[in-house]
C-alpha positions in Angstrom: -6.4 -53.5 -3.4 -6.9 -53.8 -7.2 -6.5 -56.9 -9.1 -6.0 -58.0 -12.8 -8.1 -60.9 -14.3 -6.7 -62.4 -17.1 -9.4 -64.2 -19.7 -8.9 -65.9 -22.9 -11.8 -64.4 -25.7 -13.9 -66.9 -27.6 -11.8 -65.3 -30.2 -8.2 -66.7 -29.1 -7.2 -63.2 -27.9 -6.6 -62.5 -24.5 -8.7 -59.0 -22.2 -6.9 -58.1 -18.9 -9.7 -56.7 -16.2 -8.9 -54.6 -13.9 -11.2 -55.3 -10.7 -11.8 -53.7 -7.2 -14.5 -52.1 -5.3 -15.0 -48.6 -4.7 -13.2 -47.2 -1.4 -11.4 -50.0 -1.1 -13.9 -51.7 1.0 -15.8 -55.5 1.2 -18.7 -53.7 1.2 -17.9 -51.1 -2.0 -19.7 -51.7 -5.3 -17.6 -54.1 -7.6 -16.0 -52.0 -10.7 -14.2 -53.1 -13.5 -12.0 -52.0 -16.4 -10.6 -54.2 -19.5 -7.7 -53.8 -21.4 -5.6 -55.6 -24.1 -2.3 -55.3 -23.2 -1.2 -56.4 -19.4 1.4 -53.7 -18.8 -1.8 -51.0 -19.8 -3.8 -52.9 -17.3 -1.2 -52.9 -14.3 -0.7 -48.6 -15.0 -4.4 -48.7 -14.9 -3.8 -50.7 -11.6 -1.8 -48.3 -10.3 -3.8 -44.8 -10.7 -6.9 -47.0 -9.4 -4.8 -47.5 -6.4 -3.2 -43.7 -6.2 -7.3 -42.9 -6.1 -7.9 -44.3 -3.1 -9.4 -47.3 -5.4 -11.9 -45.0 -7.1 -12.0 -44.0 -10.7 -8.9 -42.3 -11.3 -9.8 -38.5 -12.7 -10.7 -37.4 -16.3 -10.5 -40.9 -17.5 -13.5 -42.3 -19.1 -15.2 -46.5 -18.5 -14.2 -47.9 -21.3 -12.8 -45.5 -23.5 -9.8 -44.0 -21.3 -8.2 -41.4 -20.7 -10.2 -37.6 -21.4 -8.7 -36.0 -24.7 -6.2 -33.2 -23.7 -5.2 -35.0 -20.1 -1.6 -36.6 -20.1 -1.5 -38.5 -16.4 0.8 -36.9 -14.1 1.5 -34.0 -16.5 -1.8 -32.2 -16.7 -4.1 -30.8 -19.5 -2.7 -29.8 -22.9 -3.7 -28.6 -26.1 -4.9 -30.8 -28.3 -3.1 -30.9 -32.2 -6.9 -29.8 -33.7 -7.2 -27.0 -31.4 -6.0 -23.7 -32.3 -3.4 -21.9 -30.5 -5.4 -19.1 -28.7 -4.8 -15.2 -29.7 -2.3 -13.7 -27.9 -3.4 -10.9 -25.2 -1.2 -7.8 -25.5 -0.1 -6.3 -22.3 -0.9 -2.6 -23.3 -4.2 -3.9 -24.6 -5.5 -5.7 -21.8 -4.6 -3.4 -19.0 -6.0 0.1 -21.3 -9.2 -1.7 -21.4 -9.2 -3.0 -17.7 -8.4 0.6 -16.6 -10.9 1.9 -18.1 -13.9 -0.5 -17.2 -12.5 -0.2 -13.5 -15.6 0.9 -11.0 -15.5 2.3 -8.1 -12.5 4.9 -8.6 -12.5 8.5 -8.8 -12.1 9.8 -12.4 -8.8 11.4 -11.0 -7.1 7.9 -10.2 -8.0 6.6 -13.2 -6.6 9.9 -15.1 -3.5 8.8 -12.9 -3.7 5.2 -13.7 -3.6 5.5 -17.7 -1.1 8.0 -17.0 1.6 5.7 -15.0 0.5 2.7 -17.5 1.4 5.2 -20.6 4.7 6.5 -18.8 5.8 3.6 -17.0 4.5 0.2 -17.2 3.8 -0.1 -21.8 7.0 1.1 -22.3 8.6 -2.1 -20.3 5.4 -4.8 -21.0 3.5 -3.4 -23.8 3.9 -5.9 -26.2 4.3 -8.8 -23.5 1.8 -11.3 -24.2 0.0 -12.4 -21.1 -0.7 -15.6 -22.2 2.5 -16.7 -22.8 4.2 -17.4 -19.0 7.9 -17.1 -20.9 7.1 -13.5 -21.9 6.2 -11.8 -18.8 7.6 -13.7 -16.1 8.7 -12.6 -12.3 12.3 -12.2 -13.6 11.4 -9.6 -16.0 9.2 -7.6 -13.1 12.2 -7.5 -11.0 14.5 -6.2 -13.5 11.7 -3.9 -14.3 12.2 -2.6 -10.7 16.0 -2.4 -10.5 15.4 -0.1 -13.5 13.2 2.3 -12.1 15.5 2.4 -8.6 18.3 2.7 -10.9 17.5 5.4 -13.3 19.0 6.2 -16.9 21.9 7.9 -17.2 22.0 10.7 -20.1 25.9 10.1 -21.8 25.4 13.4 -23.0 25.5 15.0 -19.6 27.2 13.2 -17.2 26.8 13.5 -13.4 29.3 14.9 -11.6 30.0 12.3 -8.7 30.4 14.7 -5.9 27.8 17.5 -6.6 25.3 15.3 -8.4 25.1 17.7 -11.2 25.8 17.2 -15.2 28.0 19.3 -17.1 25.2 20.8 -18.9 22.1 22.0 -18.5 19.1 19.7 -19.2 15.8 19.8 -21.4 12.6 21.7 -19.9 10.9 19.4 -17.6 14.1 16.6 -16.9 17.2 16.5 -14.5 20.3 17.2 -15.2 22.7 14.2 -15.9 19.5 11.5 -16.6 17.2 10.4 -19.5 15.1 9.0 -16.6 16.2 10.0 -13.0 15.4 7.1 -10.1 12.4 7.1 -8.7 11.4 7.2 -5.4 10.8 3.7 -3.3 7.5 5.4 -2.3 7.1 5.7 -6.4 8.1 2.3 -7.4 5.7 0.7 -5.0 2.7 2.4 -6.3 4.0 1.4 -10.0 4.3 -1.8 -9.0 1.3 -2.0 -7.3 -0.7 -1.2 -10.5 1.3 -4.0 -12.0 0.3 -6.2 -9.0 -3.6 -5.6 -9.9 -3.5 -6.1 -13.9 -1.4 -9.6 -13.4 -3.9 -10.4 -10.6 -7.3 -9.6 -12.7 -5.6 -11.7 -16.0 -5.3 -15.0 -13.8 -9.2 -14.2 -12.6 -10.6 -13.9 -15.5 -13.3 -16.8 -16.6 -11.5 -18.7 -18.3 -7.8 -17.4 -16.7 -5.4 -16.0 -19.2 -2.5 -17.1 -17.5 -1.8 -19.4 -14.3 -0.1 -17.1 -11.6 0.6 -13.4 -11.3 4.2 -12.5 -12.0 4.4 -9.3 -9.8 3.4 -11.8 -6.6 6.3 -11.9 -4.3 8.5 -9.0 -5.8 11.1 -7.4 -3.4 11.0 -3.7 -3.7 12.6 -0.9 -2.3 12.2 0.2 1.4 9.9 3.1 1.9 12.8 4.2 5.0 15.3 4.2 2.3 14.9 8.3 2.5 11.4 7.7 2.0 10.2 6.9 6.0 10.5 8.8 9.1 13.7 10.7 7.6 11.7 12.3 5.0 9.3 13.8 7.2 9.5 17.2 9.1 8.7 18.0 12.4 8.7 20.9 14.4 8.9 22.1 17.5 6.7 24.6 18.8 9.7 27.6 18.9 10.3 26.4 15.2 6.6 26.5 14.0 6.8 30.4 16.1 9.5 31.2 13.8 7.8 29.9 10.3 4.5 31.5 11.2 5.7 35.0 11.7 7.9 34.7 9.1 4.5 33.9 6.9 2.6 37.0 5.1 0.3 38.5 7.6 -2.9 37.0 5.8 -2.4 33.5 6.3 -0.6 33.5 9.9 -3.9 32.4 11.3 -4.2 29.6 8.4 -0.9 27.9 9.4 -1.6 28.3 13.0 -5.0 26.3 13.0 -3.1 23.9 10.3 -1.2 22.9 12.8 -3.6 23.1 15.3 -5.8 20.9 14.2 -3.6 18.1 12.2 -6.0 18.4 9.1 -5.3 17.5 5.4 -4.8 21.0 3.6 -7.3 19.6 0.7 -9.7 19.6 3.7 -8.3 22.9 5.6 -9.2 24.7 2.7 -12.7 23.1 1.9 -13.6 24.4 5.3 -16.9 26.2 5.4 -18.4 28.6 8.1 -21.1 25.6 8.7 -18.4 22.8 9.3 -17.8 24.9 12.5 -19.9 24.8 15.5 -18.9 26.9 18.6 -20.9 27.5 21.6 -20.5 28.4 25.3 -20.3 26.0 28.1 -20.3 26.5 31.9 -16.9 26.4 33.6 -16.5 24.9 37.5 -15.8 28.5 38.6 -19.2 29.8 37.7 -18.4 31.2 34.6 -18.8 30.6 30.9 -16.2 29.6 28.0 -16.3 28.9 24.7 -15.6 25.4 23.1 -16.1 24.4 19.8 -15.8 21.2 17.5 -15.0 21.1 13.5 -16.6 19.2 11.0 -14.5 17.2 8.3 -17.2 16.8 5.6 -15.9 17.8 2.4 -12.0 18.5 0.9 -10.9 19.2 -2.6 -10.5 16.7 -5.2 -8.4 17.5 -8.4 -10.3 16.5 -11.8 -8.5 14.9 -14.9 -8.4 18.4 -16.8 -6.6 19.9 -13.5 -9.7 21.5 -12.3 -11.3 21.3 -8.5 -14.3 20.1 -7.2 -15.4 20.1 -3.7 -15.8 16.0 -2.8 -16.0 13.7 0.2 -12.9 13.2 2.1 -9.9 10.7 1.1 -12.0 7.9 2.9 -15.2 7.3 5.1 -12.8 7.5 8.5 -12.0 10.7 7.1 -15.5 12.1 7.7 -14.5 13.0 11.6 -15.3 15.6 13.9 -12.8 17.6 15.5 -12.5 19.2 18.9 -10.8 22.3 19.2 -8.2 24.4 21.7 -9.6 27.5 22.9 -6.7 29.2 20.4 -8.0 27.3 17.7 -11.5 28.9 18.1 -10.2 32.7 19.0 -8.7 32.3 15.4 -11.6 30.7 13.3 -14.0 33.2 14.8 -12.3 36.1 13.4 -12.2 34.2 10.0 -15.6 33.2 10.3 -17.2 36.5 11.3 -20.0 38.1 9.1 -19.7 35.5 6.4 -22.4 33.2 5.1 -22.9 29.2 6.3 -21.1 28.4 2.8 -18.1 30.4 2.4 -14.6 29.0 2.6 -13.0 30.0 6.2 -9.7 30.6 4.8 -9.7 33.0 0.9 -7.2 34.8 -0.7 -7.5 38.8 -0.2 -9.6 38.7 -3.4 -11.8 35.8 -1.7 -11.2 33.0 -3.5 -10.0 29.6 -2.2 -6.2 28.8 -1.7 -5.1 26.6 -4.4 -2.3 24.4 -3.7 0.1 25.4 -6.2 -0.7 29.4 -5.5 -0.4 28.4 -2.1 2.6 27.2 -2.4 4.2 29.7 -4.7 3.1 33.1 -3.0 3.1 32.1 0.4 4.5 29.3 1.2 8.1 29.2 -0.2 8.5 32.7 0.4 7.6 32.1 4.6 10.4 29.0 4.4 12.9 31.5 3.2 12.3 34.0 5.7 12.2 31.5 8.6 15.9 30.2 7.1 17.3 33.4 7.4 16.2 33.9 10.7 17.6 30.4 11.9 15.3 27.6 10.8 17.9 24.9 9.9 14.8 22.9 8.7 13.1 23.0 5.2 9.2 21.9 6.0 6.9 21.4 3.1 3.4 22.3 3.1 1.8 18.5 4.8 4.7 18.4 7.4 2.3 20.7 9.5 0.5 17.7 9.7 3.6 15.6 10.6 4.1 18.2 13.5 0.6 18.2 14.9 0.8 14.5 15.4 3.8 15.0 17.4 3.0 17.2 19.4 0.0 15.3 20.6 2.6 11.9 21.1 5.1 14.5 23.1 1.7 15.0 25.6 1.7 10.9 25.5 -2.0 11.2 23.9 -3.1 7.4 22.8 -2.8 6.4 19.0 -5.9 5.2 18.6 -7.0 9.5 19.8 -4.5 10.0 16.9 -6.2 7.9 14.2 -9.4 9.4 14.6 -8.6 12.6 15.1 -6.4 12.1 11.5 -8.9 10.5 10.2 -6.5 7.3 8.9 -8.3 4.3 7.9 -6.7 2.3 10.6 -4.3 2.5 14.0 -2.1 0.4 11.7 -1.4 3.4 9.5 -0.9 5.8 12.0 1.5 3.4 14.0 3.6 2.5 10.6 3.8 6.3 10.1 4.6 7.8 14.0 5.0 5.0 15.8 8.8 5.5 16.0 8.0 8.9 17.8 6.6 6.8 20.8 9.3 7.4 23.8 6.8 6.7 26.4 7.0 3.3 25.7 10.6 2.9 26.4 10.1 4.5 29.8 7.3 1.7 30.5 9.7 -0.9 29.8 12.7 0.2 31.9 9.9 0.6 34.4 8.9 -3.0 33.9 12.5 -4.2 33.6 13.6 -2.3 37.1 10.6 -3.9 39.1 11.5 -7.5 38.2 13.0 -9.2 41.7 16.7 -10.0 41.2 17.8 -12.9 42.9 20.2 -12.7 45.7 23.8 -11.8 45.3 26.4 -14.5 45.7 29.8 -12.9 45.5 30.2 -14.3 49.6 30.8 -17.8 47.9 34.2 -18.5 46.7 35.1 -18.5 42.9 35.8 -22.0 42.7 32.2 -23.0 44.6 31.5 -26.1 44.2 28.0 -27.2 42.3 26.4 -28.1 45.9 27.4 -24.7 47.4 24.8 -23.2 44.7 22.3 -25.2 44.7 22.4 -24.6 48.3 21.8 -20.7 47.9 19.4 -21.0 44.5 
């Protein structure tokens, strides 16, 4: 351990050394530190000792402790140095956006949009510096406020029906300045929080400590946003909505759902993407099979314009076999038409545009089905939902799912249709029912004694 040599100066005043050798060890080199008061040499004493009898951090032989570092509380600013500009919220995380690589110049179109909409108006002029501006309690009220909405006085909601007394501004909800958002809504928000917090405590130096969107509870995506909110349906159903469909896309919806593909990429499809040849059957004969090729889908540009792209992500790049329907209805659509024209047009030839999709087709073939007895409301991607169920009713293997989907992992597809999994349940009552049960004994009396069953165990 340390010591403290007390020696009396030629001078009449008295030096207090600090001694001990490094490590702690006989065999550690002999240091040494002098001070003029005893109580500074025993705290001295003290940190050599807390060091594991080295030289205690940021202090300096025989000038002390390093300017700016207060023991046990850390670095601060010294009174000479200037406080540093403050970083503005709004500032920081425009500039950030924009110098992001790696994105599609649709997200970030998206990104400056949420930041502008949702995330200035609450933290724009938060300086990110400062730890008691933007701090985890204001993220979480941030989040309670987008779950909760803001109620417009002027048009109240009516309690039961949901609807205000009035009738609201072009482009806003009756009843609300600002109606809730979605969980699915708030998590993305947040998550763009997440990642502007995270990059202003990496940046060299860091302009703040911690992130204050870490750790943040938000709202449950199966709080009307999980399996509830999807549509699936049965075969008889799907009959119903396809007939019910204008005659010119019958065959799009049927290979939709056929197929399980992203309607971005069902309508990118080109004659080339599909290959179909014939193969030789056990009977002697000769039939037709066929695979599809996911290589391109269409991506939507800042201005609202298309352009043909890659797919959402590299597993999306996938080849698909097909059902011997499936192929009986592409090869009519593919018929006399060049290697790169779209499989599925419009009657004047053009591609099918989500929105005029939607609009002339779509909604009109829910309406129909409803009348005829759908009790279901499907949107356009729920043909999706239904393919993948179908292919769990057949007890088909999730990891066949995932890269049939194309999802980036089995994770995903598991988080999304894993509650659709009976089979499972039956392998467990299977499992449970095999499992020896141990002999019955009801022959003993009531009140058998603790020998009696032993005696039978």
């Amino acid at each position: 351990m340390a010591t403290i040599e007390k020696r009396r100066l030629s001078s009449g005043n008295t030096r207090y050394w600090v001694k001990w050798r490094l490590g702690g060890t006989r065999t550690g080199a002999p240091q040494s530190e002098p001070f003029d008061t005893q109580a500074a040499a025993h705290t001295f004493k003290l940190h050599v000792e807390a060091a594991h009898h080295e030289w205690p951090d940021n202090w300096i032989p025989r000038q002390g402790w390093a300017p700016g570092w207060v023991p046990g509380v850390g670095w601060t600013r010294l009174a000479s140095e200037e406080a540093p500009e403050p970083v503005r919220f709004a500032d920081y995380a425009t500039d950030l956006i924009n110098s992001l690589s790696g994105i599609e110049e649709r997200t970030r179109f998206e990104y400056l949009r949420d930041l502008r909409l949702h995330l200035i108006p609450a933290f724009g002029d938060a300086d990110l510096r400062d730890t008691t501006d933007l701090t985890p309690k204001r993220v979480r009220e941030w989040v309670n406020a987008l779950q909760a909405g803001i109620p417009d006085p002027r048009t109240p909601v009516n309690p039961r029906t949901g609807a205000g007394k009035k009738g609201a501004k072009r482009g806003g909800r009756i009843g609300w300045l600002r109606p809730p958002l979605r969980p699915k809504t708030i998590q993305n928000l947040h998550g763009l929080l997440f990642i502007i917090c995270q990059a202003a405590t990496q940046e060299d130096p860091p302009l703040r400590p911690s992130n204050p969107a870490a750790n943040t509870r938000l709202p449950r995506l199966d709080d009307g946003e999980g399996a509830d909110d999807m549509c699936f349906l049965t075969r008889d159903e799907f009959r119903l909505l396809r007939d019910a469909a204008h005659p010119d896309v019958r065959d799009m919806l049927e290979v939709f759902v056929l197929t399980g593909l992203r309607y971005s990429e069902l309508t990118a499809l080109q004659v080339r993407d599909i290959t179909i040849r014939t193969a030789p059957t056990t009977t002697g004969g000769r039939t037709a099979v066929g695979v599809l090729e996911v290589r391109r889908a269409w991506k939507r540009q800042p201005d609202n314009t298309f352009k043909l792209g890659p797919p959402k992500t590299k597993q999306s790049r996938r080849r698909i076999t097909l059902t011997p329907r499936t192929i009986a209805l592409l090869q009519q659509r593919i018929s006399g038409k060049g290697p790169e024209e779209f499989v599925f047009t419009t009657e004047r030839g053009a591609w099918w545009r989500h929105s005029s999709f939607y609009n002339r087709r779509w909604v009109k073939a829910v309406q129909r089905a409803q009348a005829l007895g759908l009790t279901k409301k499907p949107r356009i991607h729920d043909l999706r939902h239904t393919h993948v169920s179908w292919l769990i009713e057949e007890n088909v293997h999730a990891f066949k799912i995932q890269r049939r989907l194309g999802h980036k992992s089995i994770t995903t597809t598991m988080d999304r249709y894993g509650h659709l999994v009976t089979d499972l349940d039956d392998d467990l009552l299977s499992a449970i029912d095999g499992i020896p049960v141990p002999p019955a004994t009801d022959a003993l009396p009531a009140n058998a004694t603790t020998q009696q069953l032993a005696a039978v165990s």
